[in-house]
VOTI-394621 format. One record per residue (C-alpha): x, y, z negated; residue number from 1. Coordinates in pm, whole numbers, plus 50000, padded with zeros to 5 digits. Each point is the difference from the previous one (the first is absolute). Layout:
residues N
+-------+-------+-------+------+
!    xx !    yy !    zz ! guse !
+-------+-------+-------+------+
!     X !     Y !     Z !  NUM !
...
+-------+-------+-------+------+
END
This chain:
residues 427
+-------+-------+-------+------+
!    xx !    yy !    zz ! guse !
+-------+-------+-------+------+
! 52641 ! 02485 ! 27295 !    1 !
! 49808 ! 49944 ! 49681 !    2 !
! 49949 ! 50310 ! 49761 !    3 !
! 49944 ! 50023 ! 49666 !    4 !
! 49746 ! 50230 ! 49889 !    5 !
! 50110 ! 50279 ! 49779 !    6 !
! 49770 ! 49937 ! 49659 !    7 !
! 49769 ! 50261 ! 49975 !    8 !
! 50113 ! 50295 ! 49670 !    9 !
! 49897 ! 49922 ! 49688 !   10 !
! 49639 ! 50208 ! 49921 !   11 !
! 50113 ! 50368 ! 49840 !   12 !
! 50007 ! 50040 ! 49649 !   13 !
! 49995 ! 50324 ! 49855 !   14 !
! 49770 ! 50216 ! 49798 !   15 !
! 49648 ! 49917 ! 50105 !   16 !
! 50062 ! 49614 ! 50021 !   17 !
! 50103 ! 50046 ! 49590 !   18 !
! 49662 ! 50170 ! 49953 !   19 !
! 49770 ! 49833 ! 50187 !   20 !
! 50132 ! 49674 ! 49811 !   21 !
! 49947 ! 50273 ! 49691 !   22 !
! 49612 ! 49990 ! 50049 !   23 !
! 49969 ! 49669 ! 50101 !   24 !
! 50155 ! 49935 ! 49666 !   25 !
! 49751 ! 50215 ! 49842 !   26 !
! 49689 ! 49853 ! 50168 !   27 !
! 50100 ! 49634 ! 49941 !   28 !
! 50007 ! 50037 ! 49608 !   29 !
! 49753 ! 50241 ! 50009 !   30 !
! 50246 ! 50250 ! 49737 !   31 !
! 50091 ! 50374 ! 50013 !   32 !
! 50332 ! 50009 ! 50110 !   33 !
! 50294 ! 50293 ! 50026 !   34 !
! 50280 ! 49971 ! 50157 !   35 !
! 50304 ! 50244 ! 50093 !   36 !
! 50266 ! 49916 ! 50240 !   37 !
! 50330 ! 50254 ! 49997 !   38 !
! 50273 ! 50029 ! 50200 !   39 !
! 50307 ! 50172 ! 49783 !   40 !
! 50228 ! 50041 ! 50327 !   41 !
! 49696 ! 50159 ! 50179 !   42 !
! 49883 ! 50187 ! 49728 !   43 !
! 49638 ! 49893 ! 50076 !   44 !
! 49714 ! 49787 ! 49933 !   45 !
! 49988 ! 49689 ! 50216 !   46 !
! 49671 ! 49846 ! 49880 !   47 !
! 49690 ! 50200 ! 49775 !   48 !
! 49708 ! 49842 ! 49911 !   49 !
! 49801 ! 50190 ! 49728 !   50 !
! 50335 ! 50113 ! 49859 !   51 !
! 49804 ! 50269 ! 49869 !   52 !
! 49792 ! 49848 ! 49805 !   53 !
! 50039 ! 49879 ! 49623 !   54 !
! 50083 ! 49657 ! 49894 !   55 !
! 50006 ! 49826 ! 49692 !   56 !
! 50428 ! 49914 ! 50002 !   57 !
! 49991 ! 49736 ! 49700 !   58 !
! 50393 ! 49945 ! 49936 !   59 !
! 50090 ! 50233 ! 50325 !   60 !
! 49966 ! 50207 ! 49691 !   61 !
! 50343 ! 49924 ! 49924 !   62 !
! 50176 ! 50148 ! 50259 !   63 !
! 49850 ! 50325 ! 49862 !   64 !
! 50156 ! 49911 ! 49655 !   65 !
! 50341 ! 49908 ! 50202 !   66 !
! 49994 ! 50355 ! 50132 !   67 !
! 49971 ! 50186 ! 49719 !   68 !
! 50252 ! 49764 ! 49781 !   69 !
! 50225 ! 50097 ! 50244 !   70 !
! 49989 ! 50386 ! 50017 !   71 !
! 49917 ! 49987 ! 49588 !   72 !
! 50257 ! 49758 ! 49839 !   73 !
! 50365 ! 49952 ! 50058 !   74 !
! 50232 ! 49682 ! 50072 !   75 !
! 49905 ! 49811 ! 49650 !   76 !
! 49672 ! 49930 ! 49815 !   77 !
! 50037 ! 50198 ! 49666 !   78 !
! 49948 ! 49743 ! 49761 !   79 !
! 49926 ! 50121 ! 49680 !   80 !
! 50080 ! 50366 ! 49823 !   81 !
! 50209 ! 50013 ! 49657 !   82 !
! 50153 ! 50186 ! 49728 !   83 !
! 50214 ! 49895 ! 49744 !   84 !
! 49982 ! 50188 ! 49664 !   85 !
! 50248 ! 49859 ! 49751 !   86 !
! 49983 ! 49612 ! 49956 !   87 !
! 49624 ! 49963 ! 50213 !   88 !
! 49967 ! 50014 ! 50354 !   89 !
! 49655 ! 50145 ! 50071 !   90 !
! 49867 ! 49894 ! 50402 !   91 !
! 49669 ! 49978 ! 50156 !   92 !
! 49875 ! 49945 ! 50378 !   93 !
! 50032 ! 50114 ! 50323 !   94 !
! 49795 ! 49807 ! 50155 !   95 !
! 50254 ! 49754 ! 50155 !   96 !
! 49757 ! 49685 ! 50113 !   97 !
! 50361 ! 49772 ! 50008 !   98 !
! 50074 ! 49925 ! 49604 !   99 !
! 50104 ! 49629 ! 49979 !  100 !
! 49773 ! 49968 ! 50289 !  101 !
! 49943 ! 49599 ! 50056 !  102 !
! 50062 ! 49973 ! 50381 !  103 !
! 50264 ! 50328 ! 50024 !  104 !
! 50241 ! 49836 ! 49743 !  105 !
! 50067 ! 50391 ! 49880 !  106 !
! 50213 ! 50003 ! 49709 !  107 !
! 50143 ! 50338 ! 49991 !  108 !
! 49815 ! 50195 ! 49787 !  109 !
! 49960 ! 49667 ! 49740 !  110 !
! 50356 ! 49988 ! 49993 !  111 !
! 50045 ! 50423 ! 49912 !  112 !
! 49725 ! 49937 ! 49708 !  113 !
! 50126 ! 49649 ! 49873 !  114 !
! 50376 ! 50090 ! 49993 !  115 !
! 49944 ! 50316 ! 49791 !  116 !
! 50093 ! 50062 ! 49628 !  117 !
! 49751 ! 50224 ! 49920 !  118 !
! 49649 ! 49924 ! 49847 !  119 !
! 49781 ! 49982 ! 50291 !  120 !
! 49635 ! 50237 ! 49979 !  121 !
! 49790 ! 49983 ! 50231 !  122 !
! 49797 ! 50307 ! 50075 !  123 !
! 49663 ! 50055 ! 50109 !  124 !
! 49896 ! 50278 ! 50240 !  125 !
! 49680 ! 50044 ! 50201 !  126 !
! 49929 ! 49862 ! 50300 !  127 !
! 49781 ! 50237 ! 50178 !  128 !
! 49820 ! 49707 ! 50230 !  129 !
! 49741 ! 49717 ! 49955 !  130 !
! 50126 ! 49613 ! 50010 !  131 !
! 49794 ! 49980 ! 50309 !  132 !
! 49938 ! 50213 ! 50296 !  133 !
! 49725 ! 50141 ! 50113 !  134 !
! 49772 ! 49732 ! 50164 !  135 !
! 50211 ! 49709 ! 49889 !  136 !
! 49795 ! 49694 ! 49994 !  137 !
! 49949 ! 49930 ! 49633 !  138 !
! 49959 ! 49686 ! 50039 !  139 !
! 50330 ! 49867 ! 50161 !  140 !
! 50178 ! 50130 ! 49635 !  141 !
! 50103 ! 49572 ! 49960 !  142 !
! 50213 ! 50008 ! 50331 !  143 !
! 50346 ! 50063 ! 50056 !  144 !
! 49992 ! 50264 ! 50256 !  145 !
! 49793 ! 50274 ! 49778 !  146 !
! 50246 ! 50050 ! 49696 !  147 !
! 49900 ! 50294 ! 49810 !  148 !
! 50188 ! 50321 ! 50006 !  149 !
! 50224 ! 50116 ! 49720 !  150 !
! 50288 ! 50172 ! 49902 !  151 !
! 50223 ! 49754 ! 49885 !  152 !
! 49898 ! 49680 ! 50216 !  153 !
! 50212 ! 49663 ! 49874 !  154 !
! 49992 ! 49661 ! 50165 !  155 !
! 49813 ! 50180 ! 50289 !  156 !
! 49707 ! 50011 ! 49736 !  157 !
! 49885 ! 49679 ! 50096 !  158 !
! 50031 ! 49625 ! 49801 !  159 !
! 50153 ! 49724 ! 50193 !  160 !
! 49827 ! 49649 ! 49938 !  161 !
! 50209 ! 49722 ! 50193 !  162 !
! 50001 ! 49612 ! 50014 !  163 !
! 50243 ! 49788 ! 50180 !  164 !
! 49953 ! 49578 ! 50003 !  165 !
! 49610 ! 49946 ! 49986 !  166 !
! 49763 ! 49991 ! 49725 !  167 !
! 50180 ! 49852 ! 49722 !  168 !
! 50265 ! 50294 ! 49981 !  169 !
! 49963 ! 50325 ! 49800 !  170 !
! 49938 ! 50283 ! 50146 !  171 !
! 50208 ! 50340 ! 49942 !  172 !
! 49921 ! 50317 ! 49876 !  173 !
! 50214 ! 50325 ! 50076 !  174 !
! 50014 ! 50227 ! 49806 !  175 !
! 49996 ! 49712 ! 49749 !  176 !
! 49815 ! 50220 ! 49736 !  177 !
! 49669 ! 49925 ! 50148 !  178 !
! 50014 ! 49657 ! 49939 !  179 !
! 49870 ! 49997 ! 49648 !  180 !
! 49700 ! 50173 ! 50113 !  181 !
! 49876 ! 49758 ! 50296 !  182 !
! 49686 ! 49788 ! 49991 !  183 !
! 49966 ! 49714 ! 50184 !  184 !
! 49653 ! 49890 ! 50080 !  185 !
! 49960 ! 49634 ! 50183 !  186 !
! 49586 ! 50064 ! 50000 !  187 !
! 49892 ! 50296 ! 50171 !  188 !
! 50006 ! 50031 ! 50388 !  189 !
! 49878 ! 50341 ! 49979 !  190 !
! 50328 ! 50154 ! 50180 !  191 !
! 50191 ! 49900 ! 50323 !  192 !
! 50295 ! 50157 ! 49894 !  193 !
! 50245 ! 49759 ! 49770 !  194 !
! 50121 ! 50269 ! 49766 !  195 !
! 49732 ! 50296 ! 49927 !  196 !
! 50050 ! 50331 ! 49809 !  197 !
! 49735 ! 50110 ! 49748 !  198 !
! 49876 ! 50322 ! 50159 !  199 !
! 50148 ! 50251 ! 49765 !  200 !
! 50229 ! 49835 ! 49800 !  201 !
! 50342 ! 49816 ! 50017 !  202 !
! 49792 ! 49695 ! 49904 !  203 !
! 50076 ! 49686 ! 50260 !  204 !
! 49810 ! 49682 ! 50076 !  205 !
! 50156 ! 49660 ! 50165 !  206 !
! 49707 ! 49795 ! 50199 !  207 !
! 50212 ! 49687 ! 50102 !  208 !
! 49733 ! 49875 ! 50229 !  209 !
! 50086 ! 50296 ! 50272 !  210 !
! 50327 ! 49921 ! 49991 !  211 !
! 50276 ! 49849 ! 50246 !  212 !
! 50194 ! 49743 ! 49879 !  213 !
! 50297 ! 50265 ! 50093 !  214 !
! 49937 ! 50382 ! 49989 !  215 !
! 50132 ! 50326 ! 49948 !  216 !
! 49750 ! 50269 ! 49884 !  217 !
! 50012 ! 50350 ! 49931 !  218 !
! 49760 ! 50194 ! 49792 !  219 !
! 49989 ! 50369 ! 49889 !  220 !
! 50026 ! 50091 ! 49614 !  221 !
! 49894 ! 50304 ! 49850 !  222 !
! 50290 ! 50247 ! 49927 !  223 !
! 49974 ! 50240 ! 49705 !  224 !
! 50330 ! 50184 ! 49788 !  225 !
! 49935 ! 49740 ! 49772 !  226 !
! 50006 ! 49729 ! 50226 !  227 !
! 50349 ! 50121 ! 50180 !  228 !
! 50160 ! 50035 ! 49663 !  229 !
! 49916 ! 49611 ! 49946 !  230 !
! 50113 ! 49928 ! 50383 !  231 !
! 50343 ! 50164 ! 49921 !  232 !
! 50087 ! 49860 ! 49668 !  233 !
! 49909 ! 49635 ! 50085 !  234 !
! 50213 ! 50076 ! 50424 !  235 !
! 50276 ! 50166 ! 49783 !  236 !
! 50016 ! 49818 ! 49711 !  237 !
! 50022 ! 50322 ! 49797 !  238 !
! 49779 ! 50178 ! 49801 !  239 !
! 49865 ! 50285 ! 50174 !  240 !
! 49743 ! 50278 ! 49777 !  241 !
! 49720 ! 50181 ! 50175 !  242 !
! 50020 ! 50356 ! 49970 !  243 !
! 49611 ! 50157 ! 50062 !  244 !
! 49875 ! 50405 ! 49944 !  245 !
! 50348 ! 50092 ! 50075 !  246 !
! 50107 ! 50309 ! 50241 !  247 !
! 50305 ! 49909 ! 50277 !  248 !
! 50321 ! 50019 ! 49843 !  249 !
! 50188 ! 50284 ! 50176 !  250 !
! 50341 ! 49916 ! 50172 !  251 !
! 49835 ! 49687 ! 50183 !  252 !
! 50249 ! 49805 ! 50259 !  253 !
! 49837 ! 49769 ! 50233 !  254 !
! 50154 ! 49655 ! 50023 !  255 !
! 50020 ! 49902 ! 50378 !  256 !
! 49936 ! 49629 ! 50095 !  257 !
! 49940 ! 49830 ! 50364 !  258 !
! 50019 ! 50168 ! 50337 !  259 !
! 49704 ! 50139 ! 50149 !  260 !
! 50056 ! 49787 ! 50271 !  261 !
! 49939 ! 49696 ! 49834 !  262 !
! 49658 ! 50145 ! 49840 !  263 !
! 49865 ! 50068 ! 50290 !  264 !
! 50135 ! 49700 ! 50239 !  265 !
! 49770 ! 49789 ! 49736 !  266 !
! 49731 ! 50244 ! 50017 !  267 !
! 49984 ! 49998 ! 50389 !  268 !
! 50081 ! 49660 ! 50039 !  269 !
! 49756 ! 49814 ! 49769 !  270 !
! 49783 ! 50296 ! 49946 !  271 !
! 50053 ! 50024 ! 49622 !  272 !
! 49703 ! 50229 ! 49904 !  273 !
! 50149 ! 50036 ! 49649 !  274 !
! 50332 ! 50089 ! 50165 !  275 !
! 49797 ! 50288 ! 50208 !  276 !
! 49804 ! 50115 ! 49714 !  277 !
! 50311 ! 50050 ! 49771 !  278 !
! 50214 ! 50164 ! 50267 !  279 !
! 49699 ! 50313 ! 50026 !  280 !
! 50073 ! 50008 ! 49596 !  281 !
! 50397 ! 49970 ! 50050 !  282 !
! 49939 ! 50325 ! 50266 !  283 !
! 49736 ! 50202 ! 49775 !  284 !
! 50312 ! 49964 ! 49721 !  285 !
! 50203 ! 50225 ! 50177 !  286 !
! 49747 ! 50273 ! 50009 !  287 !
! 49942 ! 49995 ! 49626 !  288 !
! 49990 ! 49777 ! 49686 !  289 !
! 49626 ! 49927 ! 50116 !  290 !
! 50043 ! 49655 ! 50139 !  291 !
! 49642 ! 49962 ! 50240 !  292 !
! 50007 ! 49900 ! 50363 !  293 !
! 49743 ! 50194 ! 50059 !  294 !
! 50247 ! 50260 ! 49960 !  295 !
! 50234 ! 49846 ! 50216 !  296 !
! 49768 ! 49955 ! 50245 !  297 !
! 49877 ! 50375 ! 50018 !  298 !
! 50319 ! 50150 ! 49983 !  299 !
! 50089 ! 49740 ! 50309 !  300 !
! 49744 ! 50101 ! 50239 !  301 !
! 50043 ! 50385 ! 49927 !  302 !
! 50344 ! 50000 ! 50043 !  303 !
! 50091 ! 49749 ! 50258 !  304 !
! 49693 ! 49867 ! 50157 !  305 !
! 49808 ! 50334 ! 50040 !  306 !
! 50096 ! 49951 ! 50388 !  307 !
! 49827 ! 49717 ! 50087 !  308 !
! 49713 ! 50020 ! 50270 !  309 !
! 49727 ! 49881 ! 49734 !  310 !
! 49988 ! 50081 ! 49650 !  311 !
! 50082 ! 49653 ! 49821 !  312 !
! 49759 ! 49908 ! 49673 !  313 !
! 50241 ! 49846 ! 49840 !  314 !
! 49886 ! 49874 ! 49668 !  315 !
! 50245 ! 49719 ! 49877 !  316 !
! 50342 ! 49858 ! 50088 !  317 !
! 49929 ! 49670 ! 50090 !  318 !
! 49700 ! 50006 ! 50228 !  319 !
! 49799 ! 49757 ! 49767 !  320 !
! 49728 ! 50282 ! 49981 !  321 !
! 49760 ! 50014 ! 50327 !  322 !
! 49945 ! 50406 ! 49889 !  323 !
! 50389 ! 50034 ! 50188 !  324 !
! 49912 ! 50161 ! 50379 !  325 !
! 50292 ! 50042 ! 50268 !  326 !
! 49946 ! 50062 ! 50382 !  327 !
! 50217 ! 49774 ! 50251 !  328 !
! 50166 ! 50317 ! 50138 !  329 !
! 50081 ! 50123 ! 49623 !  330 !
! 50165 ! 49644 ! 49973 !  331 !
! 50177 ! 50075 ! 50292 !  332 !
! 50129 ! 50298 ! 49879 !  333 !
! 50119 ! 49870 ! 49639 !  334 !
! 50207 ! 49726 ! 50230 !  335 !
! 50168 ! 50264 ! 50131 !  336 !
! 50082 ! 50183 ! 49781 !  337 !
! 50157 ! 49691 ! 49797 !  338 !
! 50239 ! 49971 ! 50364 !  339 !
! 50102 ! 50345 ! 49914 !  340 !
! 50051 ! 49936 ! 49639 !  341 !
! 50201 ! 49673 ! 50051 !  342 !
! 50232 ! 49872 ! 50297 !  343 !
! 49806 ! 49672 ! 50167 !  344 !
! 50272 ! 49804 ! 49881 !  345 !
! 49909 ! 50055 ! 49639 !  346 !
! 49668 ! 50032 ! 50031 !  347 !
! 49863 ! 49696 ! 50182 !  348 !
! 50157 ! 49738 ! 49779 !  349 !
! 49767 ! 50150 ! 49731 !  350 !
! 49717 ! 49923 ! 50155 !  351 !
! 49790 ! 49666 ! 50019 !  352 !
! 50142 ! 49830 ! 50308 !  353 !
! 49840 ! 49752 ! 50256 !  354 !
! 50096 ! 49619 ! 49890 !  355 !
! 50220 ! 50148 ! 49702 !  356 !
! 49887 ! 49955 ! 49605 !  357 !
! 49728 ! 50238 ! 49906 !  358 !
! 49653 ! 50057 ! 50166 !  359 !
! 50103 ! 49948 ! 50344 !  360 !
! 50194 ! 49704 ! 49960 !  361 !
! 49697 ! 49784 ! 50190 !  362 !
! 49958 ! 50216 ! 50285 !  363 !
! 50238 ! 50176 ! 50286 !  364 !
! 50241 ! 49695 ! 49997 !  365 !
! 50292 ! 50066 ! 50199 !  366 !
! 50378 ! 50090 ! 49997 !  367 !
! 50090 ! 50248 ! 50013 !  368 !
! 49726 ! 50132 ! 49812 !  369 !
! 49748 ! 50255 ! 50161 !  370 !
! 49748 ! 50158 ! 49767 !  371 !
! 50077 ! 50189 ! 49640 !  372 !
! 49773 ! 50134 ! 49825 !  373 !
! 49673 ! 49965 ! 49740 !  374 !
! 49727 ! 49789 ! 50024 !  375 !
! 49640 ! 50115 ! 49757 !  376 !
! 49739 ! 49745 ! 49913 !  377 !
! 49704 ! 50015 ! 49770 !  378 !
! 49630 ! 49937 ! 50004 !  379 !
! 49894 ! 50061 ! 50377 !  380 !
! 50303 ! 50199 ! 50061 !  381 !
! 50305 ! 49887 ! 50184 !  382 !
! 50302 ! 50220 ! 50147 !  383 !
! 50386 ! 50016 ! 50144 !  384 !
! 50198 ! 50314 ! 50024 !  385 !
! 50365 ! 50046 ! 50062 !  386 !
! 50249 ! 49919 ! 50312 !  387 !
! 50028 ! 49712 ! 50282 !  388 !
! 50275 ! 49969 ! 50216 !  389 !
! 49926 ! 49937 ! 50382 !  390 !
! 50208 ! 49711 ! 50237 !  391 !
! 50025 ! 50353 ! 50221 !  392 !
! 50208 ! 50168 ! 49693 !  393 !
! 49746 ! 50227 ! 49929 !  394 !
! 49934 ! 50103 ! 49594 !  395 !
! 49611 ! 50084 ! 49968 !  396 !
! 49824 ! 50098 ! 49667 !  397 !
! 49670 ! 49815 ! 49967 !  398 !
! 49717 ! 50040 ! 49771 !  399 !
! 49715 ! 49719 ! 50007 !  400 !
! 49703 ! 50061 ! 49783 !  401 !
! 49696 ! 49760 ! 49942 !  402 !
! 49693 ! 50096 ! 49816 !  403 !
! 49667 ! 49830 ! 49933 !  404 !
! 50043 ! 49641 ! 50114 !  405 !
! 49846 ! 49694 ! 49888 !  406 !
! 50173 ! 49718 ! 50144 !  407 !
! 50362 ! 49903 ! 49782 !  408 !
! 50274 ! 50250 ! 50040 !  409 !
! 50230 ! 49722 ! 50121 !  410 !
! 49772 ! 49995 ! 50343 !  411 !
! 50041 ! 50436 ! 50032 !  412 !
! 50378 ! 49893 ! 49889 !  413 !
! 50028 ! 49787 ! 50325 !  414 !
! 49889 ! 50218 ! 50200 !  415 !
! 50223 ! 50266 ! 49917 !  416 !
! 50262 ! 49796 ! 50019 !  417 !
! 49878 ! 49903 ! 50385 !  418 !
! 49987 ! 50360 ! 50107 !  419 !
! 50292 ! 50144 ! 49836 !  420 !
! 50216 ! 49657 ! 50089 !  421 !
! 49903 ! 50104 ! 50374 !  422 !
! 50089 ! 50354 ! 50006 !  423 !
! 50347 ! 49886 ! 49843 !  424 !
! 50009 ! 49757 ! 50300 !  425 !
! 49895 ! 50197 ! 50286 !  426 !
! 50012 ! 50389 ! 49910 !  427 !
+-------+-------+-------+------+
END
């Protein structure tokens, strides 16, 4: 009688396989890495590997903002604050980053100010922070993702230039009252960018020769009172009057306008750093008239992070500044504490998700989808924190820090994904 040898058991795979391939990891790309592994059921760390240590997070950063938007504002985005005395209706800003925002399609609080019979005044009031954070790079003021901060942010602060049908068609300008004021120069090949800001002012330039024959480009104006006054009248069609010097009205109601939910879905999803930044002004509103996210920020980590294993230097809330510092374990800690604050089944969906739209939509392909979280990326820095389901059923909290690597982030991408793609597979 012939028998069949019984296959030998597949190798073990548990904790020390994950961190040996951990360091190997680290050698290979010669980087510092940090990494956390934690089991929620257990109550434990799986996996540490200088946990302890501080990383710069990039847009892990926004977790951190997601946090404290949760324990600091309610169900809605407050949208705007108002008074009506007699025939005007006197409003200024919250903060709300969502006004006719191009790619949200929010109408709400357009539709409250353009279907009103009052005159409309718009007041100005202090805004206690800079239009940049705290080791912003200066120079990346021309690109989409480093809007400056303000109180009353329209159109997302940015100018959309677009082109559809080649060369010999027009290109468009939102908000359409820039238009007037763009050069076009067919000469100079002084820029790589197709559309370039003048460094401090709302003054544009066209180079057609770095341009696609189709494109979509967004670049970052300069907000000022004056300049959201000229933004509202031309969105609303109305005439709106600046009010400056002035103290708040007393009596103020607060207009409410999209769910929280859908603020931060878009800020966790496609890491919106201008969606961040004005949700730390949105919380430091309901401390005080004082709009700053600095505020926000230190009431935040005094109140609700004061817990955490390591202090957090916490700086911005976006992560675009490199002076941000969080620890693995401290990640690991926020992540749970957003499972307490929110059942799983309304809090993964908020998060970017492997093979869905956002900034994993590349990576962790598979259905049902296994990893949720935030990915981090900027100059030498590349990260993933948040949750991955394993084939075993298991729920783990991962954080997944890279520092000071020269090769491309898409190579330290990869080989996260390789590592964390196996413990969903085999842990």
């Amino acid at each position: 009688m012939i028998t069949t040898p019984t296959p030998p058991p597949p190798p073990a795979y548990g904790p020390e396989e994950i961190r040996q391939h951990v360091l190997e990891s680290e050698i290979g790309k010669n980087r510092f890495v940090g990494f956390a592994l934690f089991d929620p059921a257990l109550g434990k760390m799986v996996v540490e590997h200088n946990s302890d240590k501080y990383f710069v997070p990039a847009s892990n950063t926004k977790l951190f903002t997601f946090y404290a938007s949760l324990k600091m504002l309610g169900d809605s985005i407050p949208a705007l604050k108002y008074v009506v005395r007699g025939d005007s209706l006197i409003f200024w800003g919250t903060g709300d980053p969502t006004f006719t925002h191009m790619d949200l399609k929010n109408t709400v609080a357009y539709d409250f100010l353009k279907n009103r019979k009052e005159k409309l005044f718009y007041l100005e009031t202090p805004f206690a922070s800079t239009p940049f954070a705290t080791n912003w790079g200066w120079d990346d003021y021309n690109y989409y993702y480093q809007p400056e901060r303000s109180i009353f942010p329209i159109h997302g602060n940015i100018v959309k230039f677009a082109r559809k049908g080649g060369p010999a068609r027009r290109y468009t300008t939102t908000p359409a009252i820039f238009k007037p004021i763009i050069k076009t120069d067919t000469a100079r090949y002084n820029h790589n960018d197709a559309f370039v800001r003048a460094w401090r002012t709302n003054e544009f330039t066209y180079y057609p020769k770095h341009a696609s024959a189709d494109f979509s480009v967004e670049v970052p104006f300069i907000p000022s009172p004056d300049m959201t006054v000229r933004l509202l009248a031309d969105t609303l069609k109305k005439k709106v009057t600046l009010l400056k010097n002035r103290t708040l009205p007393t009596g103020a109601q607060t207009f409410y306008g999209l769910p929280s939910d859908t603020v931060y879905k878009r800020m966790l999803q496609v890491s919106d750093n201008l969606f961040a930044e004005q949700l730390m002004v949105l919380c430091s509103g309901t401390l005080s008239d004082t709009l700053s996210v600095e505020r926000g920020i230190q009431y935040a980590v005094k109140n609700y992070l004061a817990d955490l294993p390591d202090a957090p230097v916490w700086v911005d809330g976006s992560g675009l500044s490199s002076m941000n510092l969080f620890t693995p374990r401290s990640i690991i800690a926020l992540l749970q504490k957003l499972q307490q604050e929110r059942p799983v089944e309304r809090l993964l969906p908020l998060m970017a998700t492997g093979g869905r739209p956002g900034t994993f939509r590349s990576i962790y392909k598979a259905e049902p989808p296994f990893v949720f979280g935030k990915s981090g990326t900027l100059a030498h820095v590349h990260n993933q924190s948040g949750y991955i389901m394993t084939k075993s059923g298991k729920l783990l909290l991962f954080s997944f820090m890279n520092n000071n690597f020269k090769v491309p982030s898409s190579e330290i991408r990869n080989e996260m994904v390789r590592i964390m793609t196996e413990v969903h597979e085999k842990y």
